[in-house]
Structures are given as structure tokens and as C-alpha cells.
C-alpha positions, 0 to 999 in steps of 0.5 A: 682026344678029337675022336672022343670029342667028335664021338661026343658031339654026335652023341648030344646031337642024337640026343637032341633030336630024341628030346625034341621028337619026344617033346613033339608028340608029347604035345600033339598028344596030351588032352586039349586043342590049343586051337579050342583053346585060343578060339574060346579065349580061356572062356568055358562058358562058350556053347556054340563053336563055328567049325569054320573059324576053329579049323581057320586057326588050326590053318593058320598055326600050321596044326592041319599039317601031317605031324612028320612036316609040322616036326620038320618046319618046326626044326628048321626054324629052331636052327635058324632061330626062327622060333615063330610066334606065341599062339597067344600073346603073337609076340616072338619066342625068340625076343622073349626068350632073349628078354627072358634069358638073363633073370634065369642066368642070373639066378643060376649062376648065383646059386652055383657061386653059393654053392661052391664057396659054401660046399666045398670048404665044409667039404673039406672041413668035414675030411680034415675033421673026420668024426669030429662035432663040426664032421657031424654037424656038416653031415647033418647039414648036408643031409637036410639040404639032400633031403628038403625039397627047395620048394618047401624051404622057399614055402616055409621061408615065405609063411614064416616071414609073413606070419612071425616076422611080418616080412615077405622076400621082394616080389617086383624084379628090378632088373640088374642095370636098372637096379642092382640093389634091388635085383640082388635083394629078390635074388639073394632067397632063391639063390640062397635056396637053390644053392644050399641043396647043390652044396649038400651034393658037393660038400659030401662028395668033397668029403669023400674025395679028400678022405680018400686023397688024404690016406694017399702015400704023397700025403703021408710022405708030405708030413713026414717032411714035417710040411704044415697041415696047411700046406698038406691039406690045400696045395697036396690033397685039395687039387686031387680031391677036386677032380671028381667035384668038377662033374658036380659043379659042372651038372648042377649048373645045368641042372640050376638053369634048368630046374628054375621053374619052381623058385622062378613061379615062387617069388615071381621072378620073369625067367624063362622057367616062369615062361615055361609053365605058363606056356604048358598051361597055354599049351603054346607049342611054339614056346614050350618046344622052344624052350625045352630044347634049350634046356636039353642043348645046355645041359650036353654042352655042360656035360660035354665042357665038363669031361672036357675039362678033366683033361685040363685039370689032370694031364694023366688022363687021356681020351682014346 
């Protein structure tokens, strides 16, 4: 299991660095010249532009340089977390990034806890009730929250509210030291939101892990010995069935962390998602690589963590 463990560390480090290349010359290509852009301060109106002062901030960014040594400094400093400065606010990325991180992982690691604790027992439920009414009920569902986008259910939720029940969710954050209450209450819709489309994937695979565990000949001879369906279902079939859920959980908690920048720009959540879309209008360099190789490291290490665990879970399985 150490070789495979080594073999998968280097892979995500290769992949790393592909992301962070990828995500380099995309923004040294893409139309626009952040040195304009700072220069004019966001203002098109402007005419007359000294060549002279645009060139000295393009100096000062370190934007003059061949591209192969901005990509060089640019990785040094990312693993010594010196993330530099925002070209436009000057403040560093690193401390924002820091202040920011919290409200991201907060979100996400409530909308997982709601995903998991409401897909997995309709998942199961679903199994144990094959082609019941509440089997099609849980299908349907499932099917809605794998097909509406969570986008349009936060849109929905924010027009509905408004226009028929005269609510809207919160929109000043509070954070959760300051006040819990407050915090959870602007948290609970997103988290609510984004958690019901990860429990569709998880209740649909919990389904058809346990079908498949529940035709197993274990099971079988477990009510054969006249052992309750209670027992049967979730101390034999339950903790087979989970094996393959585990990936699921694991992903998606990736995927939440790094998919919250629509729901963070929604209801106005400071999070890093929110960073990030303000930082591509900008074209902030600095913080948009910054923070796309964050997402990218998360999402390996979960992978990674995740594989990992299998062997923790099933001691049958076992890594060449």
C-alpha cells in the first residue's frame, strides 16, 4: 500500500502542475491587459494614455518579464505561501485567503452533513422498499435534484420568497463567533440547496449498492436465521453497501468546496468563491492562480484520502 500511496502522491503533483501551467497561460492570453485596466481604474471614458506610466506598472507587477520566469517566481512564491499582492486592492492574497477560507468551509461541510444524513437513509430506504410508492417517491426525488440546476432552485427560492411570502434569505454575514445564530440562519438556504443535489447522487448510489448486497447469500442466510429485518438491513447489508458511497461523499465534499461560487455570489456569502469571480472580473492574476491551485491540491488530497480509506473500511482490499 506505500507504493501505491507514493505512485498517487506524484501523480497529484504532476497534476498540480498541469492545472497551475494551464491556469497560467490561460490569463496571460485571454483578452485584456490588467495593466490597462489598473491604469484606467475600471474608467473607459479615458483618451489619452502615457505609455510611459502604463509600461511602469507593467514593471512593477513583474508582467515585462518572459512568461517561463513570471511562471517560476510565481510557483516559488505559492509554495512558500508568499501569494503576493492583489494588483487592485494591494492587500495580500494569502491573509485574504486565510479571512476567507472559513465562510467557504463552512458552507461546504454543512451541505455534505445534509447530504449525508438525508441521502443515504432514502437511499436505503429506496433498497428495502424496492418498487414501492415511497421507492418511486425517493426516485423522483433524486432525479430533481440531478437535474435542477442549484443556480435556478437558489433563484426561485429568492423570487418566490420575495414576491409571494414578502421573505428574502438574510444577505448581511455574520460570522459564526460573532453570531452563531445569524451565521447558520444565511447559511442554512445555500447549504440546504447545494446539499440536496449531492444527496440525489448519493441516495441513487445507496440504492444500488444495497439491492446488490441485499441479493448477496450472507443476507439471505442472515434471515434464514430468522435475525430481524432490522438487524439484517443495517448491521449485514449497510456497512457493505457503503463501500462504494464513500467515493461519493469523499468527491462531493470536494466538489462543494470548490463549486461555492455560485451560491457564495448568490446570497452574498464572503467566501472564497465570491473572491474568485471578483478577481476574474479584475483579472487579478495573483489571486485568481492563487486560488484556482487551491481548489485543484483540495480536490487530490480528497481523492487521495479517499482511496485511502477503503482500505480502512474493507481490510479485503489491498493496493499493489
Amino acid at each position: 500500500m506505500g507504493k501505491y500511496v507514493i505512485r498517487r502522491i506524484l501523480q497529484g503533483f504532476l497534476t498540480m502542475l498541469m492545472v497551475s501551467l494551464l491556469i497560467f497561460m490561460i490569463l496571460r492570453i485571454a483578452p485584456g491587459d490588467v495593466a490597462l485596466m489598473i491604469y484606467t481604474q475600471g474608467d473607459e471614458s479615458i483618451q489619452e494614455i502615457d505609455p510611459v506610466a502604463l509600461e511602469k506598472i507593467r514593471e512593477n507587477l513583474g508582467l515585462n518579464e518572459p512568461l517561463p520566469v513570471q511562471y517560476f517566481h510565481w510557483m516559488i512564491d505559492l509554495a512558500t505561501m508568499n501569494w503576493g499582492e492583489s494588483y487592485f486592492s494591494g492587500s495580500s492574497v494569502f491573509h485574504d485567503f486565510k479571512r476567507k477560507l472559513p465562510v467557504t468551509l463552512e458552507l461546504g461541510i454543512l451541505s455534505v452533513l445534509i447530504s449525508t444524513f438525508m441521502g443515504i437513509p432514502l437511499g436505503i430506504l429506496m433498497a428495502v422498499r424496492q418498487d414501492k410508492v415511497s421507492d418511486y417517491v425517493g426516485r423522483i426525488f433524486s432525479l430533481g435534484g440531478l437535474s435542477i440546476p442549484n443556480f435556478w432552485i437558489a433563484t426561485m427560492l429568492m423570487i418566490i420568497g420575495l414576491y409571494v411570502f414578502n421573505w428574502s434569505p438574510p444577505l448581511e454575514y455574520k460570522g459564526i463567533t460573532e453570531d452563531p445564530i445569524a451565521n447558520l440562519t444565511m447559511l442554512w438556504w445555500p447549504a440546504i440547496i447545494v446539499g440536496y443535489s449531492s444527496a440525489a447522487t448519493k441516495a441513487r448510489m445507496m440504492r444500488s449498492s444495497m439491492l446488490e448486497v441485499l441479493r448477496q447469500d450472507y443476507v439471505r442466510t442472515a434471515r434464514s436465521k430468522g435475525l430481524s429485518p432490522m438487524i439484517v438491513t443495517y448491521r449485514h447489508a449497510m456497512a457493505n453497501a457503503l463501500l462504494p458511497v464513500v467515493t461519493v461523499i469523499g468527491v462531493s465534499f470536494a466538489v462543494i468546496i470548490s463549486g461555492s461560487v455560485i451560491m457564495e455570489n448568490i446570497f452574498q456569502l464572503p467566501g472564497l468563491g465570491q473572491y474568485l469571480i471578483s478577481a476574474m472580473n479584475d483579472r487579478d492574476y495573483n489571486v485568481v492562480q492563487s486560488l484556482v491551485t487551491f481548489f485543484s491540491v483540495w480536490i487530490i488530497l480528497t481523492n487521495l484520502l479517499v482511496d485511502i480509506s477503503y482500505a480502512w473500511l474493507d481490510p479485503r482490499i489491498r493496493y499493489d
